[in-house]
C-alpha positions in Angstrom: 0.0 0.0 0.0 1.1 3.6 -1.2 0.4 7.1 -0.2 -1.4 9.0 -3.1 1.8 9.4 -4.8 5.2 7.6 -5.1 7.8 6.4 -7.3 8.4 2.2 -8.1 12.3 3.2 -8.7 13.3 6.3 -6.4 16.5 5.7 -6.9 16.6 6.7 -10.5 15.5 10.5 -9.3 19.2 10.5 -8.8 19.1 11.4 -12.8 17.7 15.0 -11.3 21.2 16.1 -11.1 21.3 16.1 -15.0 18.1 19.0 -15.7 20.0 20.9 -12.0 23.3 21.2 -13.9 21.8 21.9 -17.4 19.8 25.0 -15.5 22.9 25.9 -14.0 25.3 26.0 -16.5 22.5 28.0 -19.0 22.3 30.4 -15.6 26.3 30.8 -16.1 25.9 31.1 -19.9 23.7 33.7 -19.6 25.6 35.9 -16.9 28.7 35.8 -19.1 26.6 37.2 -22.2 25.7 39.5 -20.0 29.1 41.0 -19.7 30.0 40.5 -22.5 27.0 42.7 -23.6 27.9 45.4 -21.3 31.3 45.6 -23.5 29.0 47.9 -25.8 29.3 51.4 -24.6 27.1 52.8 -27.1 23.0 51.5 -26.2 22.7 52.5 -30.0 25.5 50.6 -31.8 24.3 47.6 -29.4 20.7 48.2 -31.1 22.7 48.2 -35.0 24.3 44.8 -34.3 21.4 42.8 -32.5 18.3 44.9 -33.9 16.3 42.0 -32.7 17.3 40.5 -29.6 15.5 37.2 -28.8 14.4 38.7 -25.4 12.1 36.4 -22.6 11.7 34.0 -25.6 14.8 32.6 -25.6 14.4 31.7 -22.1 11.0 30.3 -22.4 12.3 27.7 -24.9 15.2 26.7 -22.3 12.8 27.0 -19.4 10.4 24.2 -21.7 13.4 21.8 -22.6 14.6 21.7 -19.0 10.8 21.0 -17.7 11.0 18.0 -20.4 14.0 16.0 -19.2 13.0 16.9 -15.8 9.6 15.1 -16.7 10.9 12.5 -18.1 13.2 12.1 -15.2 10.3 11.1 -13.2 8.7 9.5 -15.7 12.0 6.9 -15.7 11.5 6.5 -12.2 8.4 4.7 -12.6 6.0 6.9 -10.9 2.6 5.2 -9.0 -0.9 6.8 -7.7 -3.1 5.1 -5.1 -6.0 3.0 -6.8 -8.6 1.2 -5.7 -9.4 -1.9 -7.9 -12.4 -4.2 -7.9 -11.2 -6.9 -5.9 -10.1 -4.2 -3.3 -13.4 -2.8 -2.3 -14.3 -4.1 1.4 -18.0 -5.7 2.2 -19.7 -5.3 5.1 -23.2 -6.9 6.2 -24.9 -5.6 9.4 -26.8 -8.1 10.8 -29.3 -6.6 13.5 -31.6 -8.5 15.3 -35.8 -7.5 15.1 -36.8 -10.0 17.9 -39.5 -8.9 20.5 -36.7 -9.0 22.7 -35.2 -5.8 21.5 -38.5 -3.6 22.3 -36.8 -3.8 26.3 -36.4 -0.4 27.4 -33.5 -1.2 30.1 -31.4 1.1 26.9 -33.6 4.1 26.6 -35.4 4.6 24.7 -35.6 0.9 23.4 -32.9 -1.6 22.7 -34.5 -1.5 18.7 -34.1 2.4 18.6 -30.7 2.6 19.9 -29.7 -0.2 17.6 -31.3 2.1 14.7 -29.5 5.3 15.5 -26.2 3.7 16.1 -26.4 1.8 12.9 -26.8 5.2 11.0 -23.5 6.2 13.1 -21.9 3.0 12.2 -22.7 4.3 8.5 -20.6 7.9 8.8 -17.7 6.2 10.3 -17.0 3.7 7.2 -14.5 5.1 4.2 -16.3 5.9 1.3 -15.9 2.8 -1.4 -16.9 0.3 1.8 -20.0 -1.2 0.6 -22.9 -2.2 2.9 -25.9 -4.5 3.3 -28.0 -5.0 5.8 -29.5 -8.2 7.0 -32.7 -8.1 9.5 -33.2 -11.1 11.7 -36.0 -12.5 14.4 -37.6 -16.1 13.7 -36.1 -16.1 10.1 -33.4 -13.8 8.1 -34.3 -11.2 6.1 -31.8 -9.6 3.4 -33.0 -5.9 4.0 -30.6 -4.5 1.2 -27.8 -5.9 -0.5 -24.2 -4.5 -0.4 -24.0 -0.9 -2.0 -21.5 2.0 -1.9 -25.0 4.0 -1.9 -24.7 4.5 1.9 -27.4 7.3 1.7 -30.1 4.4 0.6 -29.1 2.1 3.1 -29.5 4.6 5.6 -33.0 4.6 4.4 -33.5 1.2 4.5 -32.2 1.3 8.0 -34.6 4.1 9.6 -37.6 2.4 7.3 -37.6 -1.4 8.9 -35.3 -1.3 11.5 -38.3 -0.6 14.1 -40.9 -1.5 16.7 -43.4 -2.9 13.7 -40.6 -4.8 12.3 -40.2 -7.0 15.1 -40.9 -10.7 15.6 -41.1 -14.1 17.5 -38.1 -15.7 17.8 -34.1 -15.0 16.8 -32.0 -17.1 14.1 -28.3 -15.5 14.8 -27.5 -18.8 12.8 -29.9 -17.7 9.6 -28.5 -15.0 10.0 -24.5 -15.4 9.3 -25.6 -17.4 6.6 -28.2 -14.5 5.0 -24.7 -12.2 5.5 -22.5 -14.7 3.8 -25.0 -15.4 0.6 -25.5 -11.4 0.2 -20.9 -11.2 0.4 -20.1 -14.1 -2.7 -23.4 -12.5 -4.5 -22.1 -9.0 -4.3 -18.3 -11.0 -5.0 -20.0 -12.4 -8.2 -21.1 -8.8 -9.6 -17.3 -7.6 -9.2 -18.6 -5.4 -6.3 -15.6 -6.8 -3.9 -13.2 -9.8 -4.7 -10.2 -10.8 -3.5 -7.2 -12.0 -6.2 -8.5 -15.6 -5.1 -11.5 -14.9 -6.1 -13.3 -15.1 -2.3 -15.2 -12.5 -1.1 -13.8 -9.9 0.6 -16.1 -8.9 3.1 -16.9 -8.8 6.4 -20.3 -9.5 8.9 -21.3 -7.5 11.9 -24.1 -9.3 14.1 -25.8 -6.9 16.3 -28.1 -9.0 19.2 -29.5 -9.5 22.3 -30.2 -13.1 22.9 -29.2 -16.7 21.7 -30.3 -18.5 18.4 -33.6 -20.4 18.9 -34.7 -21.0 15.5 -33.3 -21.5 12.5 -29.6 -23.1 11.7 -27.0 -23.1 14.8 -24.4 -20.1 15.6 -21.5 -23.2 15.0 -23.5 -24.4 11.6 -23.4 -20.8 10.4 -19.9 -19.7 11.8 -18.7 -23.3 10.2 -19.5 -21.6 6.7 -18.4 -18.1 7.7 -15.0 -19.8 8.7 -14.8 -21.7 5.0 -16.1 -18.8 2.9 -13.2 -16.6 4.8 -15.7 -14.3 6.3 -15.0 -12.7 9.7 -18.2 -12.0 12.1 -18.0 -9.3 15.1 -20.9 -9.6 17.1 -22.1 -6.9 19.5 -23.6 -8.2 22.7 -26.3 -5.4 23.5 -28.3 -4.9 26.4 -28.4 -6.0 30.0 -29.0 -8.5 32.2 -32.3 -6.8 33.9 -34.0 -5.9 30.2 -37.8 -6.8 30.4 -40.9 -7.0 28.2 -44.0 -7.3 29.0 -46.1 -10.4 27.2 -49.7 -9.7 27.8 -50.5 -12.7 29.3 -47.5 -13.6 31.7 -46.3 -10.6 32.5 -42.8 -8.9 32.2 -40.3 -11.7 30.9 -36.6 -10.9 31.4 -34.7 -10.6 28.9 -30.9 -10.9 29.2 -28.1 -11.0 27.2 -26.2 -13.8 26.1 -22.8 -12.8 25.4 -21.4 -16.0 25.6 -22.9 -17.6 22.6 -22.2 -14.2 20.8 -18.2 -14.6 21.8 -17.8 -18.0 20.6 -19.4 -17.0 17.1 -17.3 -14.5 16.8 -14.1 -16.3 18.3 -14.8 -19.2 15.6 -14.6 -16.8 13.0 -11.7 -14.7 14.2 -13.9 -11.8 14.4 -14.5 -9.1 17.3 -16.8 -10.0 20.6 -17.7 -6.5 21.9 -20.5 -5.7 24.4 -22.6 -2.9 24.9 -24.9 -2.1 27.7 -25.3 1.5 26.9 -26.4 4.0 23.6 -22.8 5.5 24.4 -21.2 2.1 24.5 -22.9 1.0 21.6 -22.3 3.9 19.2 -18.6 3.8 20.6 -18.6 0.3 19.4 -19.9 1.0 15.5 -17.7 3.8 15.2 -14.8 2.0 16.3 -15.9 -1.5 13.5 -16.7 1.9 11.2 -13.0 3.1 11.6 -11.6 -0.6 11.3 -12.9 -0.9 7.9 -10.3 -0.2 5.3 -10.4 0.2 1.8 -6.8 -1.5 0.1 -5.3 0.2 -2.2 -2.9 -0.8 -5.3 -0.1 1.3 -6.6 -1.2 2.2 -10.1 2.1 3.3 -12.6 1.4 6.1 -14.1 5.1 6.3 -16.0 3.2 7.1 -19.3 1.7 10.2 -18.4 4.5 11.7 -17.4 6.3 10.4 -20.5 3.7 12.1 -22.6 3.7 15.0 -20.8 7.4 15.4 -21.2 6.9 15.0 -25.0 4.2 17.5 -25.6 6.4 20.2 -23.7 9.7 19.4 -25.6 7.6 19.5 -28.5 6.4 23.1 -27.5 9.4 24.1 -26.8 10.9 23.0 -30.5 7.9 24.8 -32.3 8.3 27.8 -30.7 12.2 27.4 -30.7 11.5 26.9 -34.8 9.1 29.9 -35.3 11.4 32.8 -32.9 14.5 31.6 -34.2 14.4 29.4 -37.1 16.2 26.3 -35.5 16.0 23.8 -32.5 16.8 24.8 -29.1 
């Protein structure tokens, strides 16, 4: 990985020394014409002899053949930009859970709202060129959008069915990974982020409150996560005292399981993080945000500066050719 600009052969900018000493020595040239110009003592005999003295344009020729070689210079050192190529371009699939059991209010204002706002967070922290899907889970999974650089409409999607009508029995963490790992090689097949291997590069982010109860297992989905190269970072969210009321027994507790959630994510060599606050938990997105990094590949961009270097010694012969009827 580069900066945005850097040379494949620095060493060669050694050759600088060449275009330094030609600017020098014209420098000396032209301070001993000087002199020798001041030899004149008459302004008007000096006018007879060189009626039409060459003036700035004589320097502008020089000034154009020594911008050349020292183009080309850098051209021979093989110069590189930053770029971003297909196979680069990082996936990531949020994974948030829509079981009743999010609607506890132990985070105010609700576990489902805070999960909502922090996901939009989550979306301002990542680089632009990160694309993002997002997956919706209770009894069953629910790909809510596939992975897009368009951040802005999965923001939408986000605000429009992450919420308290969206939820439902149940909670398939299992369906889940899977759902994430389908939407990664499908986005992978559409050149939207490979790797030179031709897996996916991307990455799952599981955002839940309980353990899996339907569905496939957490070890049945992070077996395929492991094989398909796919990390998953869960977020443990809530606490131990979260409640709901169920209208016919009552308030139900709700706690958090973080242990299932740290051995998903310890399978998968992914990130176990816990949050038991809307602080903690927007702390958390922006820190996964930040994590996420687009690769770049340095790009050679020799030719351009070769051309370059031709076009302005080229300027500098037509105008050499036109002022003073021959090549500087």
């Amino acid at each position: 990985m580069i900066n945005d600009f850097g040379f494949l052969a620095p060493g060669r900018l050694v050759f600088l020394v060449f275009p330094i000493a030609m600017a020098i020595a014209y420098l000396v040239v032209q301070a001993n014409r000087r002199r020798y110009a001041l030899r004149f003592t008459t302004i008007d005999l000096l006018d007879q002899v060189a009626p039409d003295r060459p003036g700035w344009r004589r320097h502008l020729t020089a000034l154009g053949l020594l911008i050349a070689v020292v183009v080309a210079t850098l051209a021979f050192a093989r110069p590189v930009v930053a770029g971003e190529t297909q196979e680069s371009i990082q996936l990531v699939v949020l994974a948030i859970d829509t079981s009743i059991s999010m609607e506890a209010d132990d985070v105010a204002p609700s576990r489902i709202d805070v999960a909502r706002e922090a996901a939009g967070e989550f979306l301002d922290t990542v680089p632009a060129g990160v694309a993002v899907g997002v997956v919706g889970f209770d009894g069953e999974a629910r790909l809510l959008i596939a992975p897009t650089t368009r951040l802005e409409a999965v923001r939408r999607v986000i605000d429009s069915s992450i919420d308290h009508n969206s939820l439902g029995e149940g909670t398939a963490i299992g369906e889940a990974v899977f759902m994430g790992i389908d939407a990664i090689e499908a986005a992978a097949e559409q050149n939207t982020g490979a790797s030179e291997s031709g897996e996916a590069v991307g990455t799952i982010v599981v955002l839940s409150d309980g353990d899996t109860t339907m569905g496939r297992t957490n070890d049945e989905g992070a077996t395929a996560a492991r094989r398909a190269g796919i990390p998953v970072h869960t977020v443990a969210f809530g606490t131990d005292s979260g409640t709901i009321t169920d209208p016919l027994v009552g308030e139900v507790p709700v706690p958090v399981n973080e242990q299932a959630l740290e051995e998903l994510a310890r399978q998968t060599d992914g990130k176990a993080l816990t949050a038991a606050t809307a602080e903690q938990l927007s702390e958390v997105y922006q820190d996964l945000g930040r994590s996420v990094q687009v690769e770049t590949e340095p790009v050679e961009v020799a030719d351009w500066f070769a051309g370059a270097a031709l076009v302005v010694l080229a300027l500098a012969g037509v105008g050499s050719l036109a002022w003073f009827g021959r090549l500087p």
